[in-house]
C-alpha positions as CSV (number, residue, x, y, z in Angstrom):
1,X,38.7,-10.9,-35.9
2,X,39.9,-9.1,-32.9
3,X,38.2,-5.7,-32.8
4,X,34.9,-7.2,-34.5
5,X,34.8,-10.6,-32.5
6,X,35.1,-8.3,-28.9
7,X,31.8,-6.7,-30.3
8,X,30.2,-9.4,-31.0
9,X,30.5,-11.2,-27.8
10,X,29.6,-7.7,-26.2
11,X,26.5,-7.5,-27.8
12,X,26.0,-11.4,-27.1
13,X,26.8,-10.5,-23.1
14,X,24.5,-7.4,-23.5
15,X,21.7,-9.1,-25.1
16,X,22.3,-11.8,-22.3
17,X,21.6,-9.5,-19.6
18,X,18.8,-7.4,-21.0
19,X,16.9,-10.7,-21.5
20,X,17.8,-12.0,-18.2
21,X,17.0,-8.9,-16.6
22,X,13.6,-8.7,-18.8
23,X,12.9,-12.3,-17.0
24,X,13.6,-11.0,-13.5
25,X,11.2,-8.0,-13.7
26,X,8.4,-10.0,-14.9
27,X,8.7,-12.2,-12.0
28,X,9.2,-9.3,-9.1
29,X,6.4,-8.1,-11.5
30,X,4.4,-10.9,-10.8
31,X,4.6,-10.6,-7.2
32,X,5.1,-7.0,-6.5
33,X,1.3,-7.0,-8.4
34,X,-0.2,-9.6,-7.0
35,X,0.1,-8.1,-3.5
36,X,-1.1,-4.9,-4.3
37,X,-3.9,-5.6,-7.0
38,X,-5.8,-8.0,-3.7
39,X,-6.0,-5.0,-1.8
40,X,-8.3,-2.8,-4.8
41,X,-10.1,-6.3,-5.6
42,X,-10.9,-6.4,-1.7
43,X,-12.1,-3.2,-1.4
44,X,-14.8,-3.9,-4.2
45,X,-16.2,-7.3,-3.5
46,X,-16.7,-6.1,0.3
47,X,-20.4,-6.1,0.2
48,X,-20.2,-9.1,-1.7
49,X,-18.3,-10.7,1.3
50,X,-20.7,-9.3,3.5
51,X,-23.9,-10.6,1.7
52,X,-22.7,-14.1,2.1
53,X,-21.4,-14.4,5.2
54,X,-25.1,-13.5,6.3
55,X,-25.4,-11.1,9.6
56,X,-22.2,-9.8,9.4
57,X,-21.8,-6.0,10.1
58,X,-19.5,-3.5,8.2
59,X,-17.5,-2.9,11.7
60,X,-16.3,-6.9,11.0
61,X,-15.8,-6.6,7.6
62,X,-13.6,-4.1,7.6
63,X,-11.2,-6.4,9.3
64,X,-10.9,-7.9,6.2
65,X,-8.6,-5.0,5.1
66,X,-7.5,-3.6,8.2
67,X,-6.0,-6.7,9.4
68,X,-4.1,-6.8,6.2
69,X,-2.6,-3.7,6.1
70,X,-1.9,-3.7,10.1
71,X,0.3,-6.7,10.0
72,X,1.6,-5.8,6.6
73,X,2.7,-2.5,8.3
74,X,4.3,-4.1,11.4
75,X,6.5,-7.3,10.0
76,X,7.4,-5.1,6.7
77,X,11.0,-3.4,7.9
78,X,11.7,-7.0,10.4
79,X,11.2,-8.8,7.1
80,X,13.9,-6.9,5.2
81,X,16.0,-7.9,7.9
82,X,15.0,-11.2,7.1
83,X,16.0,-10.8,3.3
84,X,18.9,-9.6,4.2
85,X,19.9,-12.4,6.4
86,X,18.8,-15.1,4.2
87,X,19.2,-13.5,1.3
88,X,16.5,-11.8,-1.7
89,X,15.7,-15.1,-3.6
90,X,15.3,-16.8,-1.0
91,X,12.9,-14.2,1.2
92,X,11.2,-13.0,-2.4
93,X,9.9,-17.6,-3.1
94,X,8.6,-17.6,0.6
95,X,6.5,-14.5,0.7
96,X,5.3,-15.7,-2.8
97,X,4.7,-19.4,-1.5
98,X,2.8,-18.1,2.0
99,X,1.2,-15.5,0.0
100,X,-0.5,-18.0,-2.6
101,X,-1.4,-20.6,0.2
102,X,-2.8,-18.0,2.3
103,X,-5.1,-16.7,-0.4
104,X,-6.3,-20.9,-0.6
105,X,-6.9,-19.9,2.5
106,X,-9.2,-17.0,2.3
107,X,-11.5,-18.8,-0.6
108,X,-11.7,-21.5,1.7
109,X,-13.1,-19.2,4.6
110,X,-16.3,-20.6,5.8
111,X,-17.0,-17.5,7.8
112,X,-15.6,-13.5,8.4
113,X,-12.9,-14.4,11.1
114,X,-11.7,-17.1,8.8
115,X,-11.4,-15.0,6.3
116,X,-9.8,-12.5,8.5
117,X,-7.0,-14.9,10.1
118,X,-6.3,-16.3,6.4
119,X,-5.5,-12.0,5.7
120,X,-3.2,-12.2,8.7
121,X,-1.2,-14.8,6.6
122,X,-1.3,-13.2,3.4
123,X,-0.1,-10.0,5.0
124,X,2.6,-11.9,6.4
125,X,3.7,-13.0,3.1
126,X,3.1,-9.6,1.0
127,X,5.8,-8.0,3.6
128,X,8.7,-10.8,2.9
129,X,8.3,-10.3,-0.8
130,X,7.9,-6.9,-1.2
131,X,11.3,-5.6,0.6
132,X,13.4,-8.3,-1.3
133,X,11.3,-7.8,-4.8
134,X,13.1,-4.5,-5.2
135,X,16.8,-6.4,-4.2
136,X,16.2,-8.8,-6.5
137,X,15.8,-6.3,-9.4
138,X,18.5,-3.9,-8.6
139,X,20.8,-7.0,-8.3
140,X,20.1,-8.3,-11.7
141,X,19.8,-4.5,-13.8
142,X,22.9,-3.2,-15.4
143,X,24.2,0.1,-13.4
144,X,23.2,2.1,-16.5
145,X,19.4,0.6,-15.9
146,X,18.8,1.2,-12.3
147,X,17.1,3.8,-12.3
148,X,14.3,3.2,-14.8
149,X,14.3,-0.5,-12.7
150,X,13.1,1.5,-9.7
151,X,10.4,3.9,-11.7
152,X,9.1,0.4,-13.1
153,X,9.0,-0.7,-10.1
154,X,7.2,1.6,-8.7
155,X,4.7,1.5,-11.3
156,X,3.4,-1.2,-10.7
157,X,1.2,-0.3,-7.6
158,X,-0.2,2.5,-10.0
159,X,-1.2,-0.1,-12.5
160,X,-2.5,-2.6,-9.9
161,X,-4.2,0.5,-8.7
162,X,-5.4,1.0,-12.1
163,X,-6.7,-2.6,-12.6
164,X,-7.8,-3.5,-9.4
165,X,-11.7,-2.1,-9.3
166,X,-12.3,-3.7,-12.9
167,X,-10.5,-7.1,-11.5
168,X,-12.5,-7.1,-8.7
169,X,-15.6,-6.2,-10.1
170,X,-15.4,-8.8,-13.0
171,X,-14.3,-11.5,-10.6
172,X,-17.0,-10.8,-8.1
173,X,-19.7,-11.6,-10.9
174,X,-18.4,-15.0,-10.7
175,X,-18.1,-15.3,-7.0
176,X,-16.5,-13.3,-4.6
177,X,-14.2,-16.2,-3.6
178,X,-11.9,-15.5,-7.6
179,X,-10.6,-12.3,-6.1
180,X,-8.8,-14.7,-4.3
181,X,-8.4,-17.9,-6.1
182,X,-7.0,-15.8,-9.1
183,X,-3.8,-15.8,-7.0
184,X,-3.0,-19.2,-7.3
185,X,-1.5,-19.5,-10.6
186,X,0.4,-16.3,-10.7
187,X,1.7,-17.6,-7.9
188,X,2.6,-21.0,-8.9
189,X,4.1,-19.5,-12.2
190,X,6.2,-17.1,-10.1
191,X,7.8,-19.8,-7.6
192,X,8.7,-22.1,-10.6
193,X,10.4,-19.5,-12.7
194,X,11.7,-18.0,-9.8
195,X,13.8,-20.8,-8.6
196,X,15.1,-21.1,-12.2
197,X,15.5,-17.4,-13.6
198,X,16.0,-15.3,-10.4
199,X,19.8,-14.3,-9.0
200,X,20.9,-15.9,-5.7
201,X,21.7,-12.7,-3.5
202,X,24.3,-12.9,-0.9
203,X,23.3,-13.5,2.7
204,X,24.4,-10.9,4.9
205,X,25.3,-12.9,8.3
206,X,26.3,-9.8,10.1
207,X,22.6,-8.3,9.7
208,X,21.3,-8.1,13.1
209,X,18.1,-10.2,14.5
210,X,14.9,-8.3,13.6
211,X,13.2,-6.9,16.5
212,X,10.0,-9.6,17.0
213,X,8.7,-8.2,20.0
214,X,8.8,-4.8,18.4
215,X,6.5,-6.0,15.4
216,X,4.4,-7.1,17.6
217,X,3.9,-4.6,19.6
218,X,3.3,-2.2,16.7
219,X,0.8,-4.9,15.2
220,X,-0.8,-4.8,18.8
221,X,-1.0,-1.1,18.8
222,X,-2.7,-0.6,16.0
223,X,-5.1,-2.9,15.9
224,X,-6.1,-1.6,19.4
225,X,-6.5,2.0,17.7
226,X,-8.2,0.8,15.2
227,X,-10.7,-1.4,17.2
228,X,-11.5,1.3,19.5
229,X,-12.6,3.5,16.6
230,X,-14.8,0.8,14.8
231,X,-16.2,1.1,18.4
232,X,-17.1,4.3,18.9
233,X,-20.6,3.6,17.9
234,X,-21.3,0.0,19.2
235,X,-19.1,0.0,22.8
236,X,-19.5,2.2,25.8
237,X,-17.4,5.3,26.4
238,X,-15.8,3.0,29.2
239,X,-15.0,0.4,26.3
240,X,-13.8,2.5,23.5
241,X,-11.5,4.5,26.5
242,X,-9.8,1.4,27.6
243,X,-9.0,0.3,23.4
244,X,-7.5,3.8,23.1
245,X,-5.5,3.8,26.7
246,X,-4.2,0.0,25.3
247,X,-3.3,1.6,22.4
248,X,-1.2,4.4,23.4
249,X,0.4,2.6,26.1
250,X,1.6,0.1,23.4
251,X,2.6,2.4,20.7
252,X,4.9,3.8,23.6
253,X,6.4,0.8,24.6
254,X,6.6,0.4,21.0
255,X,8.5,3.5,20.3
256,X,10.5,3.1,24.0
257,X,11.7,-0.5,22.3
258,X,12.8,1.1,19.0
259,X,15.3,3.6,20.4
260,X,16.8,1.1,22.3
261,X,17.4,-2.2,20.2
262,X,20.1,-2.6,17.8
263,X,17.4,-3.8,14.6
264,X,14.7,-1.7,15.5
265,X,11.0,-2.4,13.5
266,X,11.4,2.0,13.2
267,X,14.6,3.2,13.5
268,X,13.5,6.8,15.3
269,X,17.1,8.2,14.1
270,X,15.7,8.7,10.5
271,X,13.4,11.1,11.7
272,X,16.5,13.3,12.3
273,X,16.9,13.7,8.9
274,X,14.7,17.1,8.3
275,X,12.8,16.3,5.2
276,X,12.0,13.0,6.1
277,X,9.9,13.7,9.5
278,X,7.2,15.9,7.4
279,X,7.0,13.9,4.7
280,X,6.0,10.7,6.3
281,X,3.7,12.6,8.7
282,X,2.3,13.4,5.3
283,X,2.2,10.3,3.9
284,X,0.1,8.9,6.6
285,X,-2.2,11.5,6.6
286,X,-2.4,11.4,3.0
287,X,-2.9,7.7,3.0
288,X,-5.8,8.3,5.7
289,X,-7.3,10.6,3.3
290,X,-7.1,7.9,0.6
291,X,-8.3,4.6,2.0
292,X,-11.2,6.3,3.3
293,X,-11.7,7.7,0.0
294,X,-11.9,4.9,-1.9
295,X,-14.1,2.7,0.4
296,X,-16.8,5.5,0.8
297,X,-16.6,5.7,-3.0
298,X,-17.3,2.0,-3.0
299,X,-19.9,1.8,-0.4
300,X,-21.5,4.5,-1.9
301,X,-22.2,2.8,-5.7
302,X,-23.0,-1.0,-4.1
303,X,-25.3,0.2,-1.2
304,X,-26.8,3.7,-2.0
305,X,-27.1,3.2,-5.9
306,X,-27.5,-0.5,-5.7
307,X,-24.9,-1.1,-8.5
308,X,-23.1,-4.4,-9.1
309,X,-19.7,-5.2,-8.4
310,X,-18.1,-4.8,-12.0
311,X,-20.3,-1.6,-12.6
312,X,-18.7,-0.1,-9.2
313,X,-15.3,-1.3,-11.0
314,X,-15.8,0.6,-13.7
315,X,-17.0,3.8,-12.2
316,X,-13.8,3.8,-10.1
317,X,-11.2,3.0,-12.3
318,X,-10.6,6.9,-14.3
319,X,-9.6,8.0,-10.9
320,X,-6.4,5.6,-10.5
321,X,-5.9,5.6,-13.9
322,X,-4.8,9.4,-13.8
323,X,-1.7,8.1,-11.4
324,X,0.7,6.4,-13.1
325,X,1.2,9.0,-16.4
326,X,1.3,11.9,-13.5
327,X,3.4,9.7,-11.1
328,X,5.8,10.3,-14.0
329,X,5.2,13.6,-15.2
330,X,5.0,14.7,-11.6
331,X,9.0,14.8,-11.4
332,X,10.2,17.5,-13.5
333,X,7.5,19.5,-11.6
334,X,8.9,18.6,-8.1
335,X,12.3,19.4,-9.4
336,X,11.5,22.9,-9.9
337,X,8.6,23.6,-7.6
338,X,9.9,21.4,-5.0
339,X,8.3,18.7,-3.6
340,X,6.7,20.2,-0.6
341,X,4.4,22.7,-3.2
342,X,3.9,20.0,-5.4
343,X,2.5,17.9,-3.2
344,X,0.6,20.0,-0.8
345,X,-1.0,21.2,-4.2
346,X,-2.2,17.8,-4.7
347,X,-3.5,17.5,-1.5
348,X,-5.4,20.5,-2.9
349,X,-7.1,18.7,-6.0
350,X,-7.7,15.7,-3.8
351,X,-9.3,17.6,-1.3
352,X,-11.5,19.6,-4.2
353,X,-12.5,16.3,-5.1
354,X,-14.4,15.1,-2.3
355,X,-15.8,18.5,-2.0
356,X,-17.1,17.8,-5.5
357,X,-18.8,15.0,-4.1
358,X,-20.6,16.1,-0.9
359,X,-21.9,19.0,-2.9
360,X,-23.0,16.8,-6.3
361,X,-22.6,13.1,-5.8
362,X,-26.6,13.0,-5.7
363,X,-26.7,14.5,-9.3
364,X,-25.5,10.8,-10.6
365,X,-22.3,9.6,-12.0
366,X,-21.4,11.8,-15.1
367,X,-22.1,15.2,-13.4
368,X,-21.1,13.6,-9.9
369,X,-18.8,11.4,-9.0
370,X,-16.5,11.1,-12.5
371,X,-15.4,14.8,-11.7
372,X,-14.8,14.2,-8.7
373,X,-13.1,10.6,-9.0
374,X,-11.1,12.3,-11.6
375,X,-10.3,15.1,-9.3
376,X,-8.7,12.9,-6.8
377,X,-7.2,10.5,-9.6
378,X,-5.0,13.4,-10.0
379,X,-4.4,14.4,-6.3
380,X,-3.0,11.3,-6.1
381,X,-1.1,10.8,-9.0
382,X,0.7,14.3,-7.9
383,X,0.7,13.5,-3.7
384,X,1.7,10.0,-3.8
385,X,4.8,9.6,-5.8
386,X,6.3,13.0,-4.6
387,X,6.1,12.6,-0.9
388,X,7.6,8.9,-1.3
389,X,9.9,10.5,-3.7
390,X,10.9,13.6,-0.9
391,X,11.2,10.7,1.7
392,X,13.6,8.6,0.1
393,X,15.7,11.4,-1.4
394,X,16.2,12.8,2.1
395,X,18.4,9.8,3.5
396,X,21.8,8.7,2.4
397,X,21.8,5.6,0.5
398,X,22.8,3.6,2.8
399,X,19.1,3.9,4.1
400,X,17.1,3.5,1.0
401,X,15.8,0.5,1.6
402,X,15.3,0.9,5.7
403,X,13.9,4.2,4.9
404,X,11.3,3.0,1.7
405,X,10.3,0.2,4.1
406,X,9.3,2.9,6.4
407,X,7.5,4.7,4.5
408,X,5.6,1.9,3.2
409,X,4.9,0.9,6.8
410,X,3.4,4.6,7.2
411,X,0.9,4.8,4.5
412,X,-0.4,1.1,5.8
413,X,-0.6,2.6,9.5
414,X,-2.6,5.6,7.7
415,X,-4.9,2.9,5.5
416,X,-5.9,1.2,8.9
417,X,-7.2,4.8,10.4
418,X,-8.5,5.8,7.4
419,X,-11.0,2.5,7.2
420,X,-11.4,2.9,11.0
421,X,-12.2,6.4,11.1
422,X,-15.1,5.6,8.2
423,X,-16.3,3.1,9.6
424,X,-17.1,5.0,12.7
425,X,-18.2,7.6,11.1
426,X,-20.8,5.7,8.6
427,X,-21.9,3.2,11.7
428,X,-21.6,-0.7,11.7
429,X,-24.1,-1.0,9.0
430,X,-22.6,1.7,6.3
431,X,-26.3,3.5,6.4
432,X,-24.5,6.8,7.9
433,X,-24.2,10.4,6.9
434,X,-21.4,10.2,3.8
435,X,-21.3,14.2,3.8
436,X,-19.9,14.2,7.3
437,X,-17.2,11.0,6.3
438,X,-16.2,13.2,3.2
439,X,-15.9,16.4,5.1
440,X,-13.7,14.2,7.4
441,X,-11.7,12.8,4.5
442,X,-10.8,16.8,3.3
443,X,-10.2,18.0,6.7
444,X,-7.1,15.3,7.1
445,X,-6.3,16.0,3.5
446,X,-6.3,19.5,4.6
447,X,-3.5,18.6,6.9
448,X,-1.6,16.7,4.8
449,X,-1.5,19.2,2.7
450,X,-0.1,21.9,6.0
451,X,2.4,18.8,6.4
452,X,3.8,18.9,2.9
453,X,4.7,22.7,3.2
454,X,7.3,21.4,6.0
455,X,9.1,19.6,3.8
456,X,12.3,21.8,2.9
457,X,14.8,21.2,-0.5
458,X,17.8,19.1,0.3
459,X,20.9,18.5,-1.6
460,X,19.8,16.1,-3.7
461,X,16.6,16.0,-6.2
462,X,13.7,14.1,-4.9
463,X,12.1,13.5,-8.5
């Protein structure tokens, strides 16, 4: 009984954890999705949006996602500090639970700013349960499974990238109000198996106080920069000058604040570490590149071609499909090539992309925009992963998580000039010149591209 009873009740215990562990990721799952599908469902129902709230201009809609993804960028390293003070589970339910109220919130709206302030909130609650999702799962997979925890983790955003423009598109036919609402039971589901199924996480009381004032001076910053370059169009130069002056002098303060407090928001001493200062320039240049990307994409079915919200779905989705199977294949490249070639050479496609489109977009969708769509579907799919990959991989482990939550914070600073810098460049209305926003869009791919050619091997593979 001895020798065969032992393996028995080791395959029990193992079967045990796998399923518990199965339970866990569909939960962080759950979340982790949830917050990133709203931003592709967003960026597809924005005319929508815009058509019902009657007389408002594209400058004010595009609050709708930059006032996500500032906030989102500013409280997401103060609320790790939080998770690690109060512990994952408990961090992970209230970013779900102010998450899913928020987006009540937002299909409540009765008008733009509304909708905007209700963002704020759900912003607030993607950054507490993103940082802690990832705890959560590491804390409940067996050593042996860690690593494939963290790929499927990270696969998620591609999927939800995947997903998003049909979601968005099909929910918009219904009413522009069930990109939201569609929250509200995966939401629900989520807090009640997640007080049941997920593991408690030990509080750290020695974590030091996040840096408040910090956040929200970064959250101030931005938004200044961004406003002032919505602006250039509508304000004087007088106007537009004094947004710009607020912002740098805040971003200073900002940075003035970090090197002095104990829990900084951006702890500047990372950017010591020599492949980690290049790749996040990258990364928010890259992410500029991106965001404006996909909106101009967007803007370009629903206002020049007139197409519906689910057909724009469609058209977009072969791009981010490309991502997640080269997200994956991407590593034994990097591990060879490096992973300042490898992504600077998918900076390249990206870039050859939106060249596709200012020279053919006109000719229609098969002969225009699926090449190119397809073209940046696998810029990104090579850029993405690998800079995030190079970033992380720099730092000791000790500074995973502080360093991940940076770079996250990065690509959301870059998403909020990226939407800015179109905005301005396409005017309030969206009726602009889309050769000069995609000659932009390659210029700051260009130099993303320049960027990733800093980043130098370390020790360590950073597939």
């Amino acid at each position: 009984m001895g020798s065969s009873g032992t393996r028995a009740a080791e395959q029990t215990s193992g079967q045990g954890t796998a399923a518990r562990f199965g339970a866990v990721f569909a939960i962080v799952a759950a979340g982790v999705a949830m917050s990133n599908l709203d931003v592709f469902i967003v960026n597809v129902a924005l005319p929508q949006i815009g058509g019902h709230f009657a007389g408002a201009s594209l400058a004010s809609l595009s609050w709708i996602l930059n006032a996500y993804a500032v906030v989102f960028a500013a409280l997401l390293v103060p609320a790790g500090g939080l998770a690690d003070r109060a512990g994952a589970k408990r961090a992970y339910l209230l970013g779900i639970a102010v998450f899913t109220l928020a987006s009540v919130g937002c299909a409540l709206a009765p008008g733009v700013w509304w909708l905007v302030g209700a963002r704020v909130v759900q912003a607030a609650g993607g950054a507490m349960l993103i940082p802690s999702s990832l705890g959560l799962l590491l804390a409940a997979a067996p050593p042996e499974r860690r690593v494939s925890a963290v790929r499927g983790w990270t696969a998620i955003s591609g999927l939800a990238a995947a997903l998003g423009p049909v979601a968005g598109g099909l929910l918009t036919q219904l009413d522009w109000r069930w990109i939201f609402l569609v929250n509200v039971p995966v939401g629900a589901a989520a807090l009640i198996a997640g007080r049941r199924l997920l593991p408690g996480t030990a509080a750290r009381r020695d974590a030091g106080r996040p840096d408040l004032l910090g956040a929200a001076l970064l959250t101030a910053g931005i938004a200044a920069l961004a406003l002032g370059v919505v602006k250039t169009e509508s304000w004087s130069g007088i106007e537009v000058t004094g947004a710009l002056l607020a912002a740098a002098v805040l971003v200073a303060w900002f940075l003035l604040r970090s090197a002095r407090h104990p829990s900084p928001v951006l702890p500047l001493g990372l950017f010591r570490v020599p492949a980690f200062s290049p790749a996040s320039l990258a990364n928010v240049l890259f992410a500029v590149a991106f965001a404006a990307m996909l909106l101009s994409c967007v803007l370009w079915c629903q206002d020049v071609w007139e197409w519906s919200a689910l057909r724009t779905g469609l058209a977009i989705t072969p791009g981010p499909l490309m991502v997640p199977a080269l997200a994956v294949g991407g590593a034994p490249l990097a591990r060879r090539a490096g992973a300042g070639p490898l992504a600077a050479a998918g900076c390249a496609v990206f870039a050859a992309g939106i060249g596709w489109w200012a020279w053919r977009m006109a000719d229609g969708y098969a002969a225009g925009m699926l090449p190119g769509m397809l073209l940046t579907g696998v810029g990104v799919g090579l850029t993405l992963p690998t800079l995030i990959g190079a970033a992380v991989a720099a730092l000791p482990p000790a500074n995973f998580s502080t360093g991940s939550a940076v770079v996250t914070m990065a690509r959301q600073v870059g998403t909020v000039i990226g939407v800015a810098a179109l905005i301005a460049v396409l005017g309030r209305d969206g009726d602009g010149d889309y050769d000069t926003a995609w000659l932009m869009t390659a210029v700051v791919t260009a130099a993303a591209g320049v960027a990733c050619l800093f980043i130098r091997r370390t020790g360590r593979r950073s597939g």
